[in-house]
N, C-alpha and C positions, 0 to 999 in steps of 0.2 A: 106873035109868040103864042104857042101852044102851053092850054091850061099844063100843068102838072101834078100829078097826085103823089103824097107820100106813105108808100107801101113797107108791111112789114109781112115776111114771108116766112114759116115754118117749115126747117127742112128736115130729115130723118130718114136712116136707113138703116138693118139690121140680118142684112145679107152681104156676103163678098167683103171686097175691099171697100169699108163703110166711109172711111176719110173722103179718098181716093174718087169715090163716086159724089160723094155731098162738093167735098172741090171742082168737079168735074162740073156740076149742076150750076156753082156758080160764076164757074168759069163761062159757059154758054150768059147768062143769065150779064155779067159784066160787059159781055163782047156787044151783048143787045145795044142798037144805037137810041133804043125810046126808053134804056134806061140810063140815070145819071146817079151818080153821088152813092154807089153802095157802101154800106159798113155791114162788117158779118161781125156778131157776135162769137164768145169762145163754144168749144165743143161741151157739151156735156153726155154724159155717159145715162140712161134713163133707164129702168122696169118696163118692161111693156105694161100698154093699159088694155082693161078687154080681153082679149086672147093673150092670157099668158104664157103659155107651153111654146118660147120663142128664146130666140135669143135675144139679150137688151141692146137699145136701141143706142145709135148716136144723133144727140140734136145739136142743130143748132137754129139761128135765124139772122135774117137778112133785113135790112132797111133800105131804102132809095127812093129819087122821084122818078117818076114815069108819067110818059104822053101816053103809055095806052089806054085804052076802056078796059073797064074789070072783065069781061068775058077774054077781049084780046090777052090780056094778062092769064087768064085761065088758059086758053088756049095755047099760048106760050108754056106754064107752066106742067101742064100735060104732056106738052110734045117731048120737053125737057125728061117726064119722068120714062116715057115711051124711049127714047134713048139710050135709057141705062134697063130695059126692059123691065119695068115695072109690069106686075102679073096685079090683076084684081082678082084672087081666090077665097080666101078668108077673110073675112068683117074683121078690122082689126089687126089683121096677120102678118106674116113675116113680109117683110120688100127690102129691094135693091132700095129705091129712094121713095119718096112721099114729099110731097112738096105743099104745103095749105096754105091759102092766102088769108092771111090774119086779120090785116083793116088794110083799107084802102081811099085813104085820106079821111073825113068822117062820113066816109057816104055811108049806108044801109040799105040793104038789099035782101033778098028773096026770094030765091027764082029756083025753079027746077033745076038747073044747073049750078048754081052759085048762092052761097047765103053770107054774105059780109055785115059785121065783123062774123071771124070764125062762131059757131056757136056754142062752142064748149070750150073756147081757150083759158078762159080766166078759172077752169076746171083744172087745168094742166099745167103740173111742175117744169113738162119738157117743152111748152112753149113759155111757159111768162121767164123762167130764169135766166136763158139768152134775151129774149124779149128784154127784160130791166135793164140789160146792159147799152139800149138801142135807145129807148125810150120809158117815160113814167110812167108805169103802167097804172098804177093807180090802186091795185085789188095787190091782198098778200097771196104769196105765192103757197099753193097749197102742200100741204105734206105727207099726202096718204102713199105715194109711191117713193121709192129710192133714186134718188139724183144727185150724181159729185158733177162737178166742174174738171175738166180735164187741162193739164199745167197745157201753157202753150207750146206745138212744137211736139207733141206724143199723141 
């Protein structure tokens, strides 16, 4: 039997059809067979952070275990965001989707490509509030941007 890690993933988009694509994201993302066990937290409505002259954001976040390595999972993750034609223009900026890998079981990492846990999550309203819903996050949720929880089902 193949180890398994338990991942939690940040999703967000604030172009188009913002649902519609973040469902889309984890539709692909369910259908994966080296993923098992997803739970998606609810949506919530965000501020952008950084470059604010955008439209706000919708987050949410994903839990599951997976047999991938964290690059494969990045790689995954990427191709997912390439998909729904994610542009890298602006530091910050407006996207169809955005996808960050949060933790990925207690490993720590550091790599030119990949730095686990996220580096700035426990900075961010639009990850830890889904995130609570998934797991204990352990740090209070910060309050410097605007963030509702969106009813289910809108």
């Amino acid at each position: 039997m193949e180890d398994k890690a338990f991942c939690i993933l940040s999703l967000g988009s604030n172009m188009g059809d913002r649902r519609k694509t973040i469902d889309g994201a984890i539709a692909i993302l369910e259908a994966s067979s080296e993923i098992t066990d997803l739970k998606r937290a609810s949506y919530y409505e965000t501020e952008p952070v950084g470059y604010e002259d955008q439209a706000w954001f919708l987050n949410t976040c994903v839990s599951f275990e997976t047999t991938l390595e964290p690059l494969e999972l990045l790689d995954l993750t990427q191709s997912i965001e390439q998909e729904f034609h994610r542009e890298r223009t602006i530091h910050w900026g407006p996207r169809t989707l955005d996808i960050d890998i949060i933790t990925y079981g207690d490993l720590t990492m550091d790599t030119e490509r990949l730095t686990i846990p996220h580096p700035r999550y426990t900075e961010r309203a639009f990850v830890l509030a889904p995130m609570s819903e998934l797991t204990d996050i352990g740090v209070p949720i910060p309050e410097d941007k605007a963030i509702r929880r969106l009813p289910d089902g809108i």
